[in-house]
C-alpha positions as a printed NumPy array, in Angstrom:
array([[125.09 ,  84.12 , 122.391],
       [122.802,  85.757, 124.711],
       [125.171,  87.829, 127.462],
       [124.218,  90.811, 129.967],
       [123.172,  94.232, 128.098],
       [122.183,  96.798, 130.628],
       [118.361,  97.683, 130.028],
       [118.073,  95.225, 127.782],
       [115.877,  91.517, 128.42 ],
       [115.799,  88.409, 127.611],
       [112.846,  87.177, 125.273],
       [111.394,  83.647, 124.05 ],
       [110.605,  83.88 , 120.423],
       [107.39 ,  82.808, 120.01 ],
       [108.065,  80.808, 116.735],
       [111.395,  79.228, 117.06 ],
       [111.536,  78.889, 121.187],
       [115.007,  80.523, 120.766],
       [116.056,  82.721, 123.76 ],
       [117.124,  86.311, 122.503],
       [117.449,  89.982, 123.437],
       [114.518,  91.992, 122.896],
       [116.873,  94.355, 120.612],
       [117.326,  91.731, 118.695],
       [113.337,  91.149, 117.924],
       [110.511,  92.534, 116.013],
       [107.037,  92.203, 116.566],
       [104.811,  90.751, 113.536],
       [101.444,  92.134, 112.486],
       [ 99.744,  89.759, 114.357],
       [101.005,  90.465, 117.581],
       [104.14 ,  87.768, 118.006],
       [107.845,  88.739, 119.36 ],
       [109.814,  87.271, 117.668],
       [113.842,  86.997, 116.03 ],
       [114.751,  89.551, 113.337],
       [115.557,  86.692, 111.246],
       [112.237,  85.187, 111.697],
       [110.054,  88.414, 110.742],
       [108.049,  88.544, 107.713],
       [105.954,  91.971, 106.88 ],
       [102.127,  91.353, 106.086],
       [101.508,  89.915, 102.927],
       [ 99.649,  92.68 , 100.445],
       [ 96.32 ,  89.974,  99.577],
       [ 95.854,  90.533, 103.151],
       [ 93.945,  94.013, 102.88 ],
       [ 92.217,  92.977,  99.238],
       [ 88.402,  93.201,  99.48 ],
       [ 86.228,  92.363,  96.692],
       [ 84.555,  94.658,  94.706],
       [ 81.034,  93.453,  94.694],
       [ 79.295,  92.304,  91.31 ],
       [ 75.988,  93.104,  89.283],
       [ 73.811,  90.177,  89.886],
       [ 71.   ,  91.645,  88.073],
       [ 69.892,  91.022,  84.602],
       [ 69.299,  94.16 ,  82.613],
       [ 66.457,  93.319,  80.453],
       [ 64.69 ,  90.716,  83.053],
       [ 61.059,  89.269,  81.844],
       [ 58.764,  86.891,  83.677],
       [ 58.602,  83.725,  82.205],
       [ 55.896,  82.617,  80.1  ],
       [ 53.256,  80.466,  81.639],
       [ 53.402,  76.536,  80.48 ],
       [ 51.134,  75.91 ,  77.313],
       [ 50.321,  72.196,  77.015],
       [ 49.393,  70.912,  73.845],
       [ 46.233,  68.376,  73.321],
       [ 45.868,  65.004,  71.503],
       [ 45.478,  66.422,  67.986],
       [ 46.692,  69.397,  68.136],
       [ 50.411,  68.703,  66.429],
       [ 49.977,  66.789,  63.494],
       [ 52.764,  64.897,  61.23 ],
       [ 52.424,  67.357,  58.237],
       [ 52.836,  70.798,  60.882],
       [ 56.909,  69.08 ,  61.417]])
C-alpha cells in the first residue's frame, strides 16, 4: 500500500507499471527505476570480450601454378 512518507515520492516502475515509493526501488544497470522485487544485477557474459584468434598459417606457400597434361603424355602402363 502506497501511504504518505515525508521526503519520500511516489514512482511508476518502469517494468511492472506498479506505483511505489522511491525507497522501495532500485535502479538497474541500464538506467530503469524500478521495484526491489523486480531488480536483477547485470548478468557476468555482459562484460566478456573475445580474445582475438591467429588467422595466419605458419608455414604458408604459394600455390603451384596449374600443369596441364597433353594427349599422350599419360599412358595406360604409367597407372
Amino acid at each position: 500500500m502506497v501511504s504518505y512518507r515525508e521526503g519520500d515520492y511516489n514512482v511508476i516502475c518502469e517494468l511492472s507499471g506498479f506505483k511505489a515509493k522511491r525507497s522501495q526501488c532500485r535502479k538497474t544497470w541500464d538506467g530503469y527505476l524500478v521495484r526491489r522485487d523486480f531488480w536483477e544485477p547485470r548478468h557476468p557474459q555482459d562484460r566478456v570480450t573475445a580474445i582475438p584468434e591467429r588467422q595466419g598459417v605458419k608455414d604458408a606457400r604459394p600455390e603451384a601454378a596449374d600443369r596441364f597434361l597433353t594427349a599422350g603424355e599419360v599412358t595406360p602402363d604409367d597407372l
